[in-house]
C-alpha positions as CSV (number, residue, x, y, z in Angstrom):
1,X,0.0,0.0,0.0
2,X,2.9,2.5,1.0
3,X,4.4,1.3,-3.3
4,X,0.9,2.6,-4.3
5,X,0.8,5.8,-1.9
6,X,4.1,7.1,-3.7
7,X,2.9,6.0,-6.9
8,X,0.0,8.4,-6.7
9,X,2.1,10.9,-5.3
10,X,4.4,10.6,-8.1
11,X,1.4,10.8,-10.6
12,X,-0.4,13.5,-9.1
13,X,2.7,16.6,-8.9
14,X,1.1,19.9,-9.6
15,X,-1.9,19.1,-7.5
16,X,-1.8,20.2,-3.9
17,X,-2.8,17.1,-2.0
18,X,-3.5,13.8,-2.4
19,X,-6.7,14.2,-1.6
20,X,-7.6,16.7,-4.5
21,X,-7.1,13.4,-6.8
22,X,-9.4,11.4,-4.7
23,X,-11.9,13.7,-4.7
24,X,-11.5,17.2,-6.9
25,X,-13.6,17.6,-10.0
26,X,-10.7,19.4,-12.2
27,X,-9.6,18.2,-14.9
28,X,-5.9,17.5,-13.3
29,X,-8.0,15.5,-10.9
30,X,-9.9,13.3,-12.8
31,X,-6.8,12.6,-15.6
32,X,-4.9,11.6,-12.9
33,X,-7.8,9.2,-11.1
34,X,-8.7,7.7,-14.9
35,X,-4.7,6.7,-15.0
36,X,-4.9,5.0,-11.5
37,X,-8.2,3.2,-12.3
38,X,-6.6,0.0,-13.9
39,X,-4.1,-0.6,-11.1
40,X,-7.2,-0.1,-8.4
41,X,-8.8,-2.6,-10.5
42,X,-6.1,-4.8,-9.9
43,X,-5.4,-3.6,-6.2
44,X,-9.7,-4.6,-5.8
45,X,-9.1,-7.8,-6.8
46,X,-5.8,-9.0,-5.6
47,X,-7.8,-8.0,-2.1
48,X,-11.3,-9.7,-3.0
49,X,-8.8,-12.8,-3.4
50,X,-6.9,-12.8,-0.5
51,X,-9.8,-11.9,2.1
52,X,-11.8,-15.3,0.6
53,X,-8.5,-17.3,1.1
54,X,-8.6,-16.2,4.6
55,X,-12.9,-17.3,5.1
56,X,-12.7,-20.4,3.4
57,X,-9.7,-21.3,5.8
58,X,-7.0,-21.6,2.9
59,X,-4.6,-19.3,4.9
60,X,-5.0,-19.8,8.6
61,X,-4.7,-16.9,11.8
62,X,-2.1,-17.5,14.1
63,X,-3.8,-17.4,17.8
64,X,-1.6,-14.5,19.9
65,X,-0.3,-14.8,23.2
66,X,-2.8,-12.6,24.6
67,X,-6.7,-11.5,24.0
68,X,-6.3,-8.6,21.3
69,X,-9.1,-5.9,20.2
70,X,-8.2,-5.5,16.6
71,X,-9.1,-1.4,15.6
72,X,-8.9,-0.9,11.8
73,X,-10.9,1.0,8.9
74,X,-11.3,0.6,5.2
75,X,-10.0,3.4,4.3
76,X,-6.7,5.4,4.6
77,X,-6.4,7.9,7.3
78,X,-9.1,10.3,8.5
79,X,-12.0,7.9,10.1
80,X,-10.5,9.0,13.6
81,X,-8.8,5.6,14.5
82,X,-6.0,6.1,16.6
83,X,-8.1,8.4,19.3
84,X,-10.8,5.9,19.2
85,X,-7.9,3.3,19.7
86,X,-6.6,5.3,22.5
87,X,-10.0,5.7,24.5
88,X,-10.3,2.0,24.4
89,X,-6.9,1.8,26.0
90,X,-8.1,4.5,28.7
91,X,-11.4,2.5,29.2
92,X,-9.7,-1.0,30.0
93,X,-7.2,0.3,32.2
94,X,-9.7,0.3,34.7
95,X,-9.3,-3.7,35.0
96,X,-6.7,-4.4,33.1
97,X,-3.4,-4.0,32.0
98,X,-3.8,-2.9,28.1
99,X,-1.0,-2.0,25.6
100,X,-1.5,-0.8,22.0
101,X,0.7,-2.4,19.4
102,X,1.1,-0.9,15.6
103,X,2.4,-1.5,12.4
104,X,4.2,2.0,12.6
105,X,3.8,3.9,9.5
106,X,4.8,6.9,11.1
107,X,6.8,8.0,14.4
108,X,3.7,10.8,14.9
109,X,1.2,7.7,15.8
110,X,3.1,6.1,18.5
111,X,4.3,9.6,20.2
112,X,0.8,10.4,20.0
113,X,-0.4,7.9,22.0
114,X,2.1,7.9,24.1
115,X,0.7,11.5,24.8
116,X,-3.0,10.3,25.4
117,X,-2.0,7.3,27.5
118,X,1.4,7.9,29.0
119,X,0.7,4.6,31.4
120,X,0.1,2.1,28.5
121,X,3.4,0.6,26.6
122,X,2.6,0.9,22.7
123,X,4.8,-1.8,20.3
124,X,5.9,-0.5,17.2
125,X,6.4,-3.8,14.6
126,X,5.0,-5.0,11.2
127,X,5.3,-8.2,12.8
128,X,2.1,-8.2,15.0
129,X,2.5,-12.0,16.8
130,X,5.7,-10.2,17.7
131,X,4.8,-6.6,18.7
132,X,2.0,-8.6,21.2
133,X,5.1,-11.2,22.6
134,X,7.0,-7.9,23.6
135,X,3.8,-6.3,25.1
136,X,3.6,-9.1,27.6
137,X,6.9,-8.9,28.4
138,X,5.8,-5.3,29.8
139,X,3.1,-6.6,31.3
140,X,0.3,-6.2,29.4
141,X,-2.7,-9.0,29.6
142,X,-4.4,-7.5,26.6
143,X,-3.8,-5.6,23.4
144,X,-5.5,-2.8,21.5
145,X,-4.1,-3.7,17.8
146,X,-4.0,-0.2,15.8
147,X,-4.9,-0.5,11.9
148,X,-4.9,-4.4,12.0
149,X,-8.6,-4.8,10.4
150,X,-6.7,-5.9,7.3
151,X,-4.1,-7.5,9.0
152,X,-6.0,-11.0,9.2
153,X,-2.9,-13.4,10.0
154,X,-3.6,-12.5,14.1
155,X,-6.8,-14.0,15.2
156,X,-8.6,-11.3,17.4
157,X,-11.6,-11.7,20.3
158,X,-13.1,-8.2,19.1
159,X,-12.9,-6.3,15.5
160,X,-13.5,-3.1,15.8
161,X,-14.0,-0.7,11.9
162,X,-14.2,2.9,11.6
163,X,-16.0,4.5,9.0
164,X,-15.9,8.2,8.5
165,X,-19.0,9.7,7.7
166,X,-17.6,12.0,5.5
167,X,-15.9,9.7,3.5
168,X,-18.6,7.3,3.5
169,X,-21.1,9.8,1.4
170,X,-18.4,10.4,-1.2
171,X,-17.7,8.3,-4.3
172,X,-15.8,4.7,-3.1
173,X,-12.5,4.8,-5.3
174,X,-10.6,2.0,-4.1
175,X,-6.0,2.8,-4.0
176,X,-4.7,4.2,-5.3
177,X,-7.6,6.1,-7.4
178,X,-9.3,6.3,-3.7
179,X,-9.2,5.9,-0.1
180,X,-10.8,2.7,-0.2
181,X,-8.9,-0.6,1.1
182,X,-11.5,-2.9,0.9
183,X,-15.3,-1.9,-0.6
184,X,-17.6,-1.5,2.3
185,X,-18.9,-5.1,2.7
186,X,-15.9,-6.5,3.8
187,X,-16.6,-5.0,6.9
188,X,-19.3,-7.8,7.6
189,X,-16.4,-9.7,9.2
190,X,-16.6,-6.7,12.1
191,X,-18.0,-7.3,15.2
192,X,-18.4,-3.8,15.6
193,X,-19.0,-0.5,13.0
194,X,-18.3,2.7,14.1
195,X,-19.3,5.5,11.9
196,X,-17.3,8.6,13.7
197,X,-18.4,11.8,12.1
198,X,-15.8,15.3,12.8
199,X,-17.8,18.1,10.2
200,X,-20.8,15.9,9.0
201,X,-24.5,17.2,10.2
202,X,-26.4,15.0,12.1
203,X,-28.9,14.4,8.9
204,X,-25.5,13.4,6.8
205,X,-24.7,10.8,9.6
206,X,-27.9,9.3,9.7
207,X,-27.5,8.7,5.5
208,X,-24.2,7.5,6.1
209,X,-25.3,5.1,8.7
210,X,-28.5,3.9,6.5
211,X,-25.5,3.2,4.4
212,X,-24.1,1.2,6.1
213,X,-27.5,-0.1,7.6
214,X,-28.3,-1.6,4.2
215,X,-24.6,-2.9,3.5
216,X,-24.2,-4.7,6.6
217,X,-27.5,-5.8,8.0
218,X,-26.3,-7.8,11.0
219,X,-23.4,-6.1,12.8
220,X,-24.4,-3.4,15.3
221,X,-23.1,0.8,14.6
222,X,-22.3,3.1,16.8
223,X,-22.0,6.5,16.4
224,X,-18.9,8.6,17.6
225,X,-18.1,12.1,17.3
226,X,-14.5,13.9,16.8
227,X,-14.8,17.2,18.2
228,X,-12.3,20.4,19.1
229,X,-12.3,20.5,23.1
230,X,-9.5,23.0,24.4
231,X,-6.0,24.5,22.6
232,X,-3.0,23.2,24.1
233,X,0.6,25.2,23.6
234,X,3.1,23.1,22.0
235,X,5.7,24.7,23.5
236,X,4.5,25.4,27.1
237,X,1.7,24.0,29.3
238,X,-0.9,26.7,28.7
239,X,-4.4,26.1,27.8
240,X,-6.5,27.9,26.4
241,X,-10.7,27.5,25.2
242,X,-11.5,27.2,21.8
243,X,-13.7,30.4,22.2
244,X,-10.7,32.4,21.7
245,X,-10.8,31.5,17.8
246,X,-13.9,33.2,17.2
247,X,-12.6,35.6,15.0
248,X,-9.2,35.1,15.0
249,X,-7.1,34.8,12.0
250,X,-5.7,30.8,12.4
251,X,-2.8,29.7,10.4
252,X,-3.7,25.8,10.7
253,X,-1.0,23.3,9.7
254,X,-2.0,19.7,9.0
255,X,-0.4,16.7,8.0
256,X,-3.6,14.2,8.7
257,X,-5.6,12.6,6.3
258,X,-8.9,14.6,5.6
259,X,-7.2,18.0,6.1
260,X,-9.6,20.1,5.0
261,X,-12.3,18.3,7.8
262,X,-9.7,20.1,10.6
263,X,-10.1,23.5,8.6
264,X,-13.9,23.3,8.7
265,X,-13.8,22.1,12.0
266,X,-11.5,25.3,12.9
267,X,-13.9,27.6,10.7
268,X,-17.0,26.5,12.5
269,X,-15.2,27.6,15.7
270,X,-15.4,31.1,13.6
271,X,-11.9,31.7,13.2
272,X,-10.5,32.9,9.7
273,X,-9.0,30.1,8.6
274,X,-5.8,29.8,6.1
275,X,-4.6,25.9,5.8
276,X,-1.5,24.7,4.9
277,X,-1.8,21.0,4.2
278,X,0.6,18.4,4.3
279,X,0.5,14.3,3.2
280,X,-0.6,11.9,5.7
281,X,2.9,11.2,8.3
282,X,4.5,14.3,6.5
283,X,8.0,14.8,8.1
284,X,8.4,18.7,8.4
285,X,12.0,20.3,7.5
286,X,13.5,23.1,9.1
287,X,12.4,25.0,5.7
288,X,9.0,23.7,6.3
289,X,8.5,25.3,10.5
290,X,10.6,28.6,9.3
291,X,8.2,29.3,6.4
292,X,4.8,28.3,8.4
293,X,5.6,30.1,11.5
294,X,6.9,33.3,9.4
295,X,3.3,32.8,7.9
296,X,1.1,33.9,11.1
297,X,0.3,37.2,11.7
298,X,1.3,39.0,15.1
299,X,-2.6,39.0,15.8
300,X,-3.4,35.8,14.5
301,X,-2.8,31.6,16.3
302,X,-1.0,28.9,14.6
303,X,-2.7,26.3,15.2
304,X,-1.9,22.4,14.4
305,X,-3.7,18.8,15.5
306,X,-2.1,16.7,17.7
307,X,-0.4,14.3,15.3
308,X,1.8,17.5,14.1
309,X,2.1,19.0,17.2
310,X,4.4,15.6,18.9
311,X,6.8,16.5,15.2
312,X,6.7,20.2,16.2
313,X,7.4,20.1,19.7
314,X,10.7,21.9,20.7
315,X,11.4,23.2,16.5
316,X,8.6,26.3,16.8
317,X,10.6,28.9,16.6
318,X,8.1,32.1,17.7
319,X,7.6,34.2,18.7
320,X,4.1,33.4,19.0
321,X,2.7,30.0,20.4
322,X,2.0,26.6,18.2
323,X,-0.9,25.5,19.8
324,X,-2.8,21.6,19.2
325,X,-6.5,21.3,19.0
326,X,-7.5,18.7,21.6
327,X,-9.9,15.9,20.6
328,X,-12.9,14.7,22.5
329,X,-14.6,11.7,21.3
330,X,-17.9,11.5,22.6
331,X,-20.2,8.0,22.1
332,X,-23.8,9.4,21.1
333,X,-25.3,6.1,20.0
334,X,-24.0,2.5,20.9
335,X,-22.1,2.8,23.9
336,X,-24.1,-0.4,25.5
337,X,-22.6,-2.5,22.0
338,X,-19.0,-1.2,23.3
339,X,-19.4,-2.2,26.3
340,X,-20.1,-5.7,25.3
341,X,-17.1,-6.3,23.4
342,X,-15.0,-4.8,25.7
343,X,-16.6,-7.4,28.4
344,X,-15.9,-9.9,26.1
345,X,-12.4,-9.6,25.4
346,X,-11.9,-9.0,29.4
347,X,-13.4,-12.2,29.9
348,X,-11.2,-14.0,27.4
349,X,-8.0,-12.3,29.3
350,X,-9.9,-13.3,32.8
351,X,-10.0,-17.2,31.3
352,X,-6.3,-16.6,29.8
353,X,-5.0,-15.9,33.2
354,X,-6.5,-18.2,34.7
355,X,-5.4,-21.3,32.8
356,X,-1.8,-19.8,32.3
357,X,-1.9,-19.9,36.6
């Protein structure tokens, strides 16, 4: 997938971001998704292949040393997955001992969750039977598997998919045309769908989740929103309410998937938005902080998500503050469903303990 990424990258020079070929109705756009369409069409089926070797049983999952909640999406970046994969981490530290293993495509996603849970170890290794060995080395009884929905080789006692509502009411290109790993009803193998929504109106979740509905008959969806909560400093420990936007001029930096979702999300705070945009794990150059920080205006905020702000800590230079947008996730439909999984994956490490004793 990473081959394809750069491929696309490579094909699409001249247009801003990667997601202006996925989604932008000029003509650069649609040229360059019209040359990507055979090699989706190949990427589609090479995956329709291998997910029916996998349910018929032709390759096997290896069973892990420990009970594993599997957290994954079918789509790249933007459905919200690693803060949803960090509040399950925050939610089973209550009774257990949880860790969060990834494959690690950039050093931003471990950092940040080192930042939202600085008490649970997180594993960074492509190898994920070996990433959950060294977890119970540090004394982890359970594991919270980040992006591992297509990652089928670990069996897993809960499998949790994401699906943005925003992407979910767009056109489903699959890579590298698209976001699309797998079409939508491959997530049928889920235990659990949830459709997180960050700009989408309540009335554009409920179509995406009909969606879904219709797709998926039989696998319960809850409903999560990504919100702003507070503005943290990057540089300092001051906090400050998201208020203080209203009317602000913002520089906002992003290197996310969906960047334009954390301008409107900024915009609807009221601020005056500017965006600069970055690819998905973007690493910044010292070219790159110079020019964005010479870019804010003495009155204005700079003013970056959380996955940027653990690259720009200690390379701001001022003088003004770099400040991160701090994410609630709030459950608004479904909680009782998480619940369930999360009891059932306790009992599983409750019987693994048991007979390891």
């Amino acid at each position: 997938m990473k081959d394809m990424q750069g491929t696309l990258r490579r094909l699409s020079r001249g247009i801003p971001t990667v997601e202006h070929v996925w989604y932008g109705g000029g003509a650069g756009s649609i040229l360059v998704r019209a040359a990507l369409w055979p090699v989706a069409r190949v990427y589609d089926a090479a995956m329709s292949v291998r997910s029916r070797l996998y349910d018929s049983g032709v390759l096997d999952a290896v069973t892990p040393d420990l009970p594993t909640i599997s957290v994954g999406n079918l789509t790249v970046g933007g459905t919200g997955k690693t803060p949803f994969s960090a509040w399950l981490a925050f939610k089973l530290k209550v009774r257990a001992h949880p860790a969060i293993a990834l494959r690690g495509y950039g050093d931003d996603e471990t950092q940040v969750h080192a930042r939202l849970n600085p008490d649970v170890p997180v594993v960074v290794n492509p190898d994920r039977g070996a990433a959950i060995r060294e977890a119970k080395k540090h004394g982890a009884d359970i594991v919270v598997l980040d992006d591992a929905f297509q990652h089928r080789r670990i069996a897993r006692n809960v499998d949790i998919v994401i699906l943005s509502a925003e992407q979910l009411l767009r056109p489903h290109r699959m890579l590298p045309a698209g976001p699309w790993r797998e079409r939508l009803p491959a997530a049928r193998r889920a235990d659990l769908l949830v459709v997180t929504r960050k700009t989408a109106t309540h009335e554009q979740t409920e179509r995406a989740q009909e969606m879904v509905r219709i797709a998926i008959p039989d696998v319960p969806i809850v409903v999560a929103y990504l919100g702003p909560d507070r503005l943290m400093s990057v540089t300092d420990d001051e906090i400050m309410p998201t208020e203080r936007l209203r009317g602000a001029t913002v520089v906002a930096v992003a290197a996310i998937g969906e960047p334009e979702l954390f301008k409107t999300q900024l915009e609807e705070l009221g601020a005056h938005v500017t965006i600069t945009p970055y690819r998905d794990h973007h690493t910044f150059s010292e070219g790159d902080v110079t020019s964005i920080a010479a870019s804010v205006p003495a009155d204005g905020f700079a003013v970056c998500t959380l996955k940027d702000a653990v690259k720009l800590a200690g390379r701001w230079p001022g003088p003004g503050r770099l400040w991160y947008v701090s994410q609630q996730l709030v459950v608004e439909q479904g909680a009782e469903d998480i619940d369930r999984l999360l009891k059932r994956a306790l009992d599983a490490r409750a019987t693994a303990t048991t007979n390891a004793s």
